[in-house]
C-alpha positions as CSV (number, residue, x, y, z in Angstrom):
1,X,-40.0,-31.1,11.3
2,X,-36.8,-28.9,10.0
3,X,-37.0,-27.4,6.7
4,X,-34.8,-29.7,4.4
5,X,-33.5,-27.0,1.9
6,X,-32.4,-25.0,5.3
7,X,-30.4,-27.5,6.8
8,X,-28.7,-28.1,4.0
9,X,-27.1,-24.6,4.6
10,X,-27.3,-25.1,8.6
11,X,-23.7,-24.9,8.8
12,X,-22.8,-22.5,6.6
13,X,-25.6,-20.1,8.3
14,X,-24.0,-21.1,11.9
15,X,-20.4,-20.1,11.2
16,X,-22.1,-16.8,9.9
17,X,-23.7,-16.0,12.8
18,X,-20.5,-16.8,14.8
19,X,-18.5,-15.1,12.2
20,X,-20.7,-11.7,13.1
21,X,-22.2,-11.8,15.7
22,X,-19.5,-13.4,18.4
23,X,-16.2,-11.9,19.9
24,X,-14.4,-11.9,23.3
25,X,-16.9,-9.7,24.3
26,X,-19.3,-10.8,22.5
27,X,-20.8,-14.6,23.2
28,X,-23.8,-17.1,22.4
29,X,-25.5,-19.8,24.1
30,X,-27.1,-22.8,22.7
31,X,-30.6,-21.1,22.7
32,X,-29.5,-18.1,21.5
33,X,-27.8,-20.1,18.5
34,X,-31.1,-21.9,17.7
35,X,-33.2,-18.6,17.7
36,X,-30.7,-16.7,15.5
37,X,-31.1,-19.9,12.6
38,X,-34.7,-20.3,12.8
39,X,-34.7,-16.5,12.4
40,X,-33.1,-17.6,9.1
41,X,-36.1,-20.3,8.1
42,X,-33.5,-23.0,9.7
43,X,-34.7,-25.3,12.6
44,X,-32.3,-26.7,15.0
45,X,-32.6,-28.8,17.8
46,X,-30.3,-27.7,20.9
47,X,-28.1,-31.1,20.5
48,X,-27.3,-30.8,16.3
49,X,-25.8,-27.1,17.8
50,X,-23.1,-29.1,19.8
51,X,-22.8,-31.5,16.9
52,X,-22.3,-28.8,14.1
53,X,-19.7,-27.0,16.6
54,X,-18.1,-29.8,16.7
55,X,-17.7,-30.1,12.9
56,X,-16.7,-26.4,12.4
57,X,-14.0,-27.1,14.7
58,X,-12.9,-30.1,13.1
59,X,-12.9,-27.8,9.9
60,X,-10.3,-25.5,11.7
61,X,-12.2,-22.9,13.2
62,X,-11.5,-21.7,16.6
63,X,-14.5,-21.5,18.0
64,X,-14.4,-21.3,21.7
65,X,-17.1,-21.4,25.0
66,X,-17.1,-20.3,27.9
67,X,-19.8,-22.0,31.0
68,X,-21.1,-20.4,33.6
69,X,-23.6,-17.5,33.7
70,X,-23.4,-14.9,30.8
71,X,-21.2,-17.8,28.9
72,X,-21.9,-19.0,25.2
73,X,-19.7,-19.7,22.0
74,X,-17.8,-16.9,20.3
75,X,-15.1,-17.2,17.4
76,X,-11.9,-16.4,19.4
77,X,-9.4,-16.1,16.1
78,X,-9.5,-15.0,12.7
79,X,-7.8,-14.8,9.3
80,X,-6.9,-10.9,10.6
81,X,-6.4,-9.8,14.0
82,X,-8.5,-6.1,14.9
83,X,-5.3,-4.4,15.1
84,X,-4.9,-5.9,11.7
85,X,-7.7,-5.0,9.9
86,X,-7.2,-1.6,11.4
87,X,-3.7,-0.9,9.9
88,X,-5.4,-1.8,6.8
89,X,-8.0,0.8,6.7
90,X,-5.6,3.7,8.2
91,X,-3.5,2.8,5.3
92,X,-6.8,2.6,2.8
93,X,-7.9,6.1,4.0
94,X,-4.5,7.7,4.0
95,X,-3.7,6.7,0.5
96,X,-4.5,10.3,-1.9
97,X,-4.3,7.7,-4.9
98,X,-7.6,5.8,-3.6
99,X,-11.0,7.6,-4.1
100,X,-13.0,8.3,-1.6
101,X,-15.8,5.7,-3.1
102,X,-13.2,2.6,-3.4
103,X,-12.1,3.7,0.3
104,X,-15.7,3.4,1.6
105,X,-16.2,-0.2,-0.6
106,X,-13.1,-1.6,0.7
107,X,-13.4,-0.7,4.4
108,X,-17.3,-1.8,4.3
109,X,-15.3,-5.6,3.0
110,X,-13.0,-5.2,5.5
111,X,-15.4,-5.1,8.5
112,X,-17.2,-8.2,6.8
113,X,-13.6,-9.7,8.7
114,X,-14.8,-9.2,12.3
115,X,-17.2,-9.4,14.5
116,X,-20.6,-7.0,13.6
117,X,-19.2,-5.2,17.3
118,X,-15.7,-4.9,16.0
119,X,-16.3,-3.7,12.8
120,X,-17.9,-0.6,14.7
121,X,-14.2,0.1,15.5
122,X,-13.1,0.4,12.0
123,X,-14.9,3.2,10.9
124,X,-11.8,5.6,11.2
125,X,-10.8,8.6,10.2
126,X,-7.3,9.5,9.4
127,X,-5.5,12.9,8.9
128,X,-3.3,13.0,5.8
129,X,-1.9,16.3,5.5
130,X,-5.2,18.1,3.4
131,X,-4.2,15.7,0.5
132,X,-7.4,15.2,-1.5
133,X,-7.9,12.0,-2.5
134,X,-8.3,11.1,-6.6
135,X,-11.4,10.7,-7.5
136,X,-10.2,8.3,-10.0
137,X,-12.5,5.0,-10.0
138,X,-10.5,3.0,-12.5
139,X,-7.1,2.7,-10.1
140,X,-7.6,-0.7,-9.2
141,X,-8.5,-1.9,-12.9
142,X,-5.4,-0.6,-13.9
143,X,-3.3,-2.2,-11.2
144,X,-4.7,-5.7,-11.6
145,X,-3.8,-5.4,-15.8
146,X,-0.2,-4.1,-14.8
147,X,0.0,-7.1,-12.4
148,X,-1.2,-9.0,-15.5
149,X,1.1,-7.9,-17.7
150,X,3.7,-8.4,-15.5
151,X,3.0,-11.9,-14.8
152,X,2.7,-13.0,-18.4
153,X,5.4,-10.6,-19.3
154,X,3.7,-8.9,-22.1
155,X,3.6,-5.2,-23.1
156,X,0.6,-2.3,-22.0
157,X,-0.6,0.4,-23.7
158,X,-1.9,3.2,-21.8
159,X,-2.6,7.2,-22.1
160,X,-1.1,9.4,-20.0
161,X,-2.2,12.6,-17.5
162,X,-4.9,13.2,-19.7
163,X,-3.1,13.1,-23.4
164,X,-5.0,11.3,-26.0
165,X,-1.1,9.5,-27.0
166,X,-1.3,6.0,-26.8
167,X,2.1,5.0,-25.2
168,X,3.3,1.2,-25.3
169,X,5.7,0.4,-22.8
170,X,7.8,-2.9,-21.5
171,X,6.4,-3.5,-17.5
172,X,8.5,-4.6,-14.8
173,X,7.9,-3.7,-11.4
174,X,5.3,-1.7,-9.2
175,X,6.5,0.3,-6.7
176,X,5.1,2.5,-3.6
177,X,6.6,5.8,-2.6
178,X,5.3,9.3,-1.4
179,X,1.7,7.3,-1.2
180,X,1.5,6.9,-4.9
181,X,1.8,3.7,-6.8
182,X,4.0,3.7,-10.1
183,X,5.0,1.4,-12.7
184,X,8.3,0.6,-13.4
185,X,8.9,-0.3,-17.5
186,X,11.4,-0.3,-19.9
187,X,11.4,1.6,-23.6
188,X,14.2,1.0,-25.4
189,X,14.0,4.0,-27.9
190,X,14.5,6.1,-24.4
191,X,17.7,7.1,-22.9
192,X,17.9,6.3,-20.0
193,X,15.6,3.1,-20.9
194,X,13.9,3.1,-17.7
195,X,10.7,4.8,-17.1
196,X,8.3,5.5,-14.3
197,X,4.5,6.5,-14.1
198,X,2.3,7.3,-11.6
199,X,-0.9,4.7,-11.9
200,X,-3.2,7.0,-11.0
201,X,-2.4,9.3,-14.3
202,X,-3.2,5.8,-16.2
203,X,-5.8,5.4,-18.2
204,X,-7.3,2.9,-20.7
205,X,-4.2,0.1,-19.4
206,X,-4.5,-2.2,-22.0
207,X,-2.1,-5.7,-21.9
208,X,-0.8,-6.9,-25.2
209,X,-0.6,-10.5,-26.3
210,X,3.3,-9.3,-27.3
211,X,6.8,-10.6,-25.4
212,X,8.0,-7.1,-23.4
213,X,11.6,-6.1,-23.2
214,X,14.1,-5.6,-21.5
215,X,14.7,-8.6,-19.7
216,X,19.2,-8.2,-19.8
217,X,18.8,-4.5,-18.1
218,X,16.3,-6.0,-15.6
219,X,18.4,-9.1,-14.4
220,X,20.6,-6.5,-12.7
221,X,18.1,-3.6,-11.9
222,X,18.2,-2.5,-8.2
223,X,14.8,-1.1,-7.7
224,X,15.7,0.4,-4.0
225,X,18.5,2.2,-5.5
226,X,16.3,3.6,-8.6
227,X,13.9,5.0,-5.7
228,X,16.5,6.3,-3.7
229,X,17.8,8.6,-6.7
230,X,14.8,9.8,-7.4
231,X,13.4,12.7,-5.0
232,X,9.9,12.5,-5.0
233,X,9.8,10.6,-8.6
234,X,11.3,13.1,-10.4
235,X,13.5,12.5,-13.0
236,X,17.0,14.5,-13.6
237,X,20.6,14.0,-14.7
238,X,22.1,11.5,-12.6
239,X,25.1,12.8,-10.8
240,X,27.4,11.7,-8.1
241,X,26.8,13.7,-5.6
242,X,28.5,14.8,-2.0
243,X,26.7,15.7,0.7
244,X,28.2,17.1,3.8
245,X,25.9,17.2,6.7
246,X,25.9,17.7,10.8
247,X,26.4,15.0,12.6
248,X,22.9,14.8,14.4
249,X,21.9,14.1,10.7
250,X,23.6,11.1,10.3
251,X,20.2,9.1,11.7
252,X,17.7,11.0,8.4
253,X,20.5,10.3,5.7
254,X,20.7,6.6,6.8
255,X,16.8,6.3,6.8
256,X,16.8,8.4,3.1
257,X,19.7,6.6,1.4
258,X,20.3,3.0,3.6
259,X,23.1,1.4,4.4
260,X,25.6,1.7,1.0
261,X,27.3,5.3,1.0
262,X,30.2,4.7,3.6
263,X,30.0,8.1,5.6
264,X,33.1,10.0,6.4
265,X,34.1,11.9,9.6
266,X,35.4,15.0,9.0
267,X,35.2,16.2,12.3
268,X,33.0,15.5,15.8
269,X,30.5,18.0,14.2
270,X,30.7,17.2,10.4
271,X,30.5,14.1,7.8
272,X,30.4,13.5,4.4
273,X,29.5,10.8,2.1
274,X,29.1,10.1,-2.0
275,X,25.4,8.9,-3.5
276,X,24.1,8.6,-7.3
277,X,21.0,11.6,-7.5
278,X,18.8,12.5,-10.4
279,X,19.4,15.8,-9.6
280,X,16.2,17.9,-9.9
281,X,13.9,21.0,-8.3
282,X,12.8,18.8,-5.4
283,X,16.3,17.5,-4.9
284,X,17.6,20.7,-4.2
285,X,14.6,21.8,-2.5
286,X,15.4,18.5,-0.4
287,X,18.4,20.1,0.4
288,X,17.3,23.6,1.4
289,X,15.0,22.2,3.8
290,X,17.4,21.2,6.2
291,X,18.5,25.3,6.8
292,X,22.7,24.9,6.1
293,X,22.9,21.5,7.7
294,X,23.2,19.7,4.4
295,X,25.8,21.1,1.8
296,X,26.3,20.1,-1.7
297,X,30.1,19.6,-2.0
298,X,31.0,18.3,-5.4
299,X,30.3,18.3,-8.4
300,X,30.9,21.6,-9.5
301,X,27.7,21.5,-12.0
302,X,25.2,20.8,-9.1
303,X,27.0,23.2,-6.7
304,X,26.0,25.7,-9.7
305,X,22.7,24.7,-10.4
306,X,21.6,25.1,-7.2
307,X,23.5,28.3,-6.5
308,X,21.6,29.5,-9.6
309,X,18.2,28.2,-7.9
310,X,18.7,30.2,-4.8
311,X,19.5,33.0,-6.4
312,X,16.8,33.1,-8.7
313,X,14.6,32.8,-5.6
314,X,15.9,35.4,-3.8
315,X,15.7,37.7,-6.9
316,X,12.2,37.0,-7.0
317,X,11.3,37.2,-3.5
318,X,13.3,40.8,-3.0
């Protein structure tokens, strides 16, 4: 007689097992099915198997068989494909502003995706240029509160890179760049208003039950463009820059600064074009690294400051 408090779970125990324990490669037959459950306390009887099949198909789930010798029942699609879940946990791994601990938690989620065999083919190791990652454990707290606060539209207090300052700020927009997350906000008594911090250097993100601001400046903030101005989030005085550049460039400045700045041919070898730069350190470092093929034409200020930077690294390096 089957245990009456296990078939009540008979199903859910079955898509489990087919969840796990089934793939392309991978199959069950109808005895194998019934040994796995009453390995669980559940007894089955070989013709409920077809039966509750049946159901989870009806349910939506692809659940597939193939007859013949070596054939059985296998779960032939999921929520993520393999190369899916993959991608995720390169980009999991390569991300500095992740600790290593989160990393290992939300890979060892992932594989709970696939197949018990697949999941095998997650455990990955990715390169990412000697970066350490943080070893912050509060990075996702903080994330979900700024997603908060955003949603409701309410202001968040928060210290920063380690002061004991509590600073309240107006949140907008996350963004992603150089593998670090930032937040986006607004602060009125700041010129410029607009403000960026990494979320990693967050702590103690708080969200206040009070209305942020901003909202005018932000019907019309391009946040593509902010990013663009901004080598490596660094701030600066905003200048309207011109570059002039070889033409086998043309290709990097596209990818760097889109489609906007209208380039002009100066000749087959040369071009030139006009984009808005906070111009900092790793701007002009930006520029150096490209030996001579990138020139900064106007204005005169920048075309100082960065004659000054040179020259201040040669002097040191003589």
């Amino acid at each position: 007689m089957p245990k009456q408090e296990g078939q009540k779970s008979k199903l859910v125990t079955l898509l489990r097992i087919l969840e796990q324990r089934t793939d392309e490669t991978h199959r069950l037959n109808v005895p194998q099915l019934v040994q796995l459950l009453e390995n669980q306390g559940i007894l089955a009887e070989r013709k409920s198997i077809y039966s509750d099949i049946d159901t989870l198909r009806s349910l939506g789930y692809d659940i597939q068989l193939q007859r013949g010798r070596g054939g059985g029942y296998w779960m032939a699609s999921r929520a993520f494909e393999l190369s899916e879940l993959k991608l995720l946990v390169d980009a999991v791994q390569s991300s500095s502003v992740i600790s290593a601990r989160t990393s290992k938690r939300i890979i060892h989620k992932l594989e709970a995706l696939c197949s018990d065999y697949e999941g095998t083919q997650l455990q990955r190791q990715v390169y990412v240029d000697g970066r350490p990652k943080t070893d912050s454990q509060t990075l996702l707290y903080s994330i979900d509160a700024l997603h908060t606060a955003i949603n409701r539209g309410c202001l968040v207090q928060f210290r920063y890179k380690g002061s004991s300052a509590v600073r309240t700020v107006s949140p907008w927009q996350l963004a992603w760049e150089n593998g670090c997350y930032y937040l986006i906000a607004y602060q009125d008594e700041k010129t410029p208003p607009v403000r960026h911090y990494r979320v990693d250097r967050m702590a103690g993100v708080l969200v206040l039950d009070e209305p942020r601001r901003g909202k005018e400046f932000f019907r019309t903030f391009d946040l593509p463009a902010y990013l663009r101005k901004h080598f490596n989030m660094f701030g600066g005085t905003e200048y309207r820059v011109t570059l002039r550049c070889t033409a086998d460039l043309e290709p990097v400045m596209r990818e760097r600064f889109g489609r906007e700045p209208v380039f002009c041919p100066e000749d087959a070898e040369h071009f030139h074009f006009d984009v808005p730069i906070c111009v900092s350190q790793q701007f002009f470092g930006w520029v150096c690294g490209f030996g001579g093929k990138v020139e900064v034409t106007a204005p005169a200020a920048v075309r100082t400051q960065l004659h000054e930077m040179v020259q201040g690294l040669a002097e040191q390096h003589e």
